[in-house]
N, C-alpha and C positions, 0 to 999 in steps of 0.2 A: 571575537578577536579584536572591533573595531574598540570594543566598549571597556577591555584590557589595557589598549594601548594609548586609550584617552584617560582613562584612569590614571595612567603611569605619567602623563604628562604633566595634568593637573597634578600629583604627589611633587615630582620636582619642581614644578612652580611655587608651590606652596611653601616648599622647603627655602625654595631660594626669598622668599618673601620675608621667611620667620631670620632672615639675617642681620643681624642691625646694622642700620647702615649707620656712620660716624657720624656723630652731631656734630655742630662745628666749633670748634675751639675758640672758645669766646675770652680767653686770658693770654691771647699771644703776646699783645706790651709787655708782662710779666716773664712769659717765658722767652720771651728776646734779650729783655735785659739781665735775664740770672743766666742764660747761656754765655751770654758778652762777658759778664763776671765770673765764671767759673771756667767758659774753656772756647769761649770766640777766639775769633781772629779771622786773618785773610785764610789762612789754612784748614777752616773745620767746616764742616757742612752738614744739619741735621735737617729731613726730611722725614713730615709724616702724611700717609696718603690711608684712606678708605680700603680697604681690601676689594670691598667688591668691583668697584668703578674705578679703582686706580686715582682719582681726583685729588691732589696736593694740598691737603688740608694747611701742611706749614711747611715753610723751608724757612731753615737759618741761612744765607747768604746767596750769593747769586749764584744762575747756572755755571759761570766758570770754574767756581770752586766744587759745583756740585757735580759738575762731567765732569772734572778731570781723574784721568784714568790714575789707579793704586793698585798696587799689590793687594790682592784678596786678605794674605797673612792667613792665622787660624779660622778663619770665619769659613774658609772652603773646605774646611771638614763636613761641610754639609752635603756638600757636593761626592766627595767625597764617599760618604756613607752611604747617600742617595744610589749612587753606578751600583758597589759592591752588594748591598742591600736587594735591589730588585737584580741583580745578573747573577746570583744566588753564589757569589764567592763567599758570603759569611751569613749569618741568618741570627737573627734576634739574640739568641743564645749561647751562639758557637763563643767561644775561650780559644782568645792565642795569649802562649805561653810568654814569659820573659825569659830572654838567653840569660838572666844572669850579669849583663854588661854593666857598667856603672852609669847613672843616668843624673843627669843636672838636676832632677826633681825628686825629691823620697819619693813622691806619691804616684811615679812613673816605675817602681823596679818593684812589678808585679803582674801576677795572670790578669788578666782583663778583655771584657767580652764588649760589646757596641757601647754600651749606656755607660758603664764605667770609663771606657776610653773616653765618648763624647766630654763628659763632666769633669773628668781631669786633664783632657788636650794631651794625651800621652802620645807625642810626635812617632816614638818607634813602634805604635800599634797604625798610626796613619800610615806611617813610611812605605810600613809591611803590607799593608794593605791594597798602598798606592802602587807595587811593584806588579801586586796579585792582577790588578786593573792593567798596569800598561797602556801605550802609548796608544795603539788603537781604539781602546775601550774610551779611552780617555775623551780622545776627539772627536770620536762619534757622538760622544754624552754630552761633551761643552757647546756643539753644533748643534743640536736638538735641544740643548737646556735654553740657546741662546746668552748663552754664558760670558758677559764681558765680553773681550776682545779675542778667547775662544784659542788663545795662542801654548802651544804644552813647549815655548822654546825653555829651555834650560835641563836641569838632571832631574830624572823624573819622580824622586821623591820631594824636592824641594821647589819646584817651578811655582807655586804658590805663594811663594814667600819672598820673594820682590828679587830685585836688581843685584843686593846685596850677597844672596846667594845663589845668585846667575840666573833665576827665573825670568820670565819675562812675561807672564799672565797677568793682565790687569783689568780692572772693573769699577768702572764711578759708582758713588754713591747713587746717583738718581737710577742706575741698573742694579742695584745691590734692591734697592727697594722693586722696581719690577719681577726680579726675579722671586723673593719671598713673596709678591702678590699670587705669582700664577702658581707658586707649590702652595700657598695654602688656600687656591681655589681650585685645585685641582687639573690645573692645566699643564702642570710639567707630563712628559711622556713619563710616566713612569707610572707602574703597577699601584693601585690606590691603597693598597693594603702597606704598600712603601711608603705615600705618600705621610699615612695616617699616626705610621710608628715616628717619623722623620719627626713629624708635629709634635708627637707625643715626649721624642726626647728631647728636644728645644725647651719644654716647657721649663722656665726659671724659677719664678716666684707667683702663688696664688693669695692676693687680700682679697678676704671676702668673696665674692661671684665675681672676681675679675682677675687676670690670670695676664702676664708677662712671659713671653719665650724669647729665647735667644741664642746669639752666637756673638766669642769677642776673638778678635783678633789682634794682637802688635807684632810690626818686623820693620826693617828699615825700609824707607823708601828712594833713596837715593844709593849706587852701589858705591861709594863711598863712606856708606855709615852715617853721612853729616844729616841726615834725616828722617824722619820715623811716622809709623802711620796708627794709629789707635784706629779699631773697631770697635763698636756696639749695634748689631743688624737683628731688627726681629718680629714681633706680634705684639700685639696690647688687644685682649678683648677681655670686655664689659657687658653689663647691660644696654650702656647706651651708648657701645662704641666696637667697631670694628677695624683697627688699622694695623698696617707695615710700616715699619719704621726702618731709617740705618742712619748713623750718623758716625760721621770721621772725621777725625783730626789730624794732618798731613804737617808737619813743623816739626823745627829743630828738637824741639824737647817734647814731643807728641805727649799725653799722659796714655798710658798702657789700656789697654779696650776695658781690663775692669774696673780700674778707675771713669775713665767712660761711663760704663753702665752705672755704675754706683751716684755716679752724680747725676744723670740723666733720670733716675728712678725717683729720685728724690725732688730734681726740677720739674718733670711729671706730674706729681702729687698733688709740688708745690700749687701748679695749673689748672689742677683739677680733673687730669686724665685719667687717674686713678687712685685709689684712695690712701692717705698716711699709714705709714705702717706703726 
């Protein structure tokens, strides 16, 4: 039994050793100045940290920009997915149907099951979803996720989606990055088998042996409309790199999370974090 359970100990040590830990970003001049040129300002904050140790490998602009609390927007479909997923209200496969309604998106007025909804952000599969959860489920999950500011005030298919449509749940960027640390170390409460698919359908884009995940979000952040928040939150692993990333842009004219990503993948590259496509 002794000689089992020392075995078992040694496998996870080992395991956690074969992780690479992030080298360290040796072209940040580079990547500060093509962030400032492409999407800086007082308003946007990109940080990238180590998965395993949490340690800050870069941050674009100060802690104020980087605590200040935002509306999640789409990026809490993770969250999302995460409750329903392990609380077994839908399961890898299950298909909810479309009523048929008329929907702002063509690519939304259709049957759709987890992965499909995840990829095209089809709001009336989250909404229906977020009803299934409820308010209880909800706050027991944001209080254990340590989820932002953990608040379900507003209508509770929209509480995620800022000021503008009466939500009032928010989460800084330098929490947006803690919390992708502990789900892809395995520290969120949740069933590992959840944790594994969650990862799995994050994943973005694969060049070569190194592989991009994500989530984007835009909605306003002001309830007046007069301002807007871009998302791009998520993973970057490599051979010789392991981090969580999120980076937001909070201004009048925010650009949208996939413009976000799009240029982020590309200033990346640029840096050397991973390789040209």
């Amino acid at each position: 039994m002794k000689k089992t359970l020392l075995s078992s100990v040694f496998l996870v040590l080992a395991l956690a050793a074969c992780t690479p830990k992030s080298a360290p970003i040796k072209n940040q001049n580079t990547l500060e100045a093509a962030i400032d040129k492409q999407m800086g300002g007082k308003g946007t904050c990109v940080i990238l940290a180590d998965t395993r140790s949490g340690k800050v490998l870069y941050q674009y602009n100060d802690d104020k920009a980087c605590n200040a609390p935002l509306p999640p927007c789409a990026t809490f479909n993770v969250v999302t997915d995460l409750i329903g997923l392990d609380q077994g209200l839908i399961t890898t496969t299950s298909v909810a149907k479309w009523d048929g309604s008329p929907q702002p998106v063509r690519a939304w007025q259709t049957n759709a099951d987890i992965t499909k909804a995840y990829k095209n952000q089809i709001d009336w599969w989250f909404q229906r979803l977020a009803g299934a959860i409820g308010h209880d489920r909800y706050a027991t999950s944001l209080a254990s996720f340590d989820y932002g500011n953990k608040t379900l005030a507003g209508p509770l298919p929209l509480f995620w989606q800022g000021p503008h449509s009466g939500g009032g749940l928010t989460i800084s960027t330098h929490q947006q990055v803690d919390f992708l640390r502990r789900l892809y170390t395995g520290k969120l409460p949740v069933k590992p088998e959840t944790a594994s698919f969650i990862e799995k359908l994050m994943v973005d884009e694969t060049r070569g042996s190194s592989t991009i995940s994500g989530a984007i979000g835009s909605c306003p952040s002001e309830a007046d409309g007069s301002s807007n928040v871009g998302w791009w939150v998520g993973h970057l692993k490599s051979p010789s790199r392991d981090m969580v990333f999120a980076a937001s842009v909070d201004a009048d004219e925010a650009p949208p999370g996939l413009e976000i990503e799009q240029t982020l993948k590309d200033l990346f590259a640029n840096a050397g974090l991973w390789p040209q496509s």
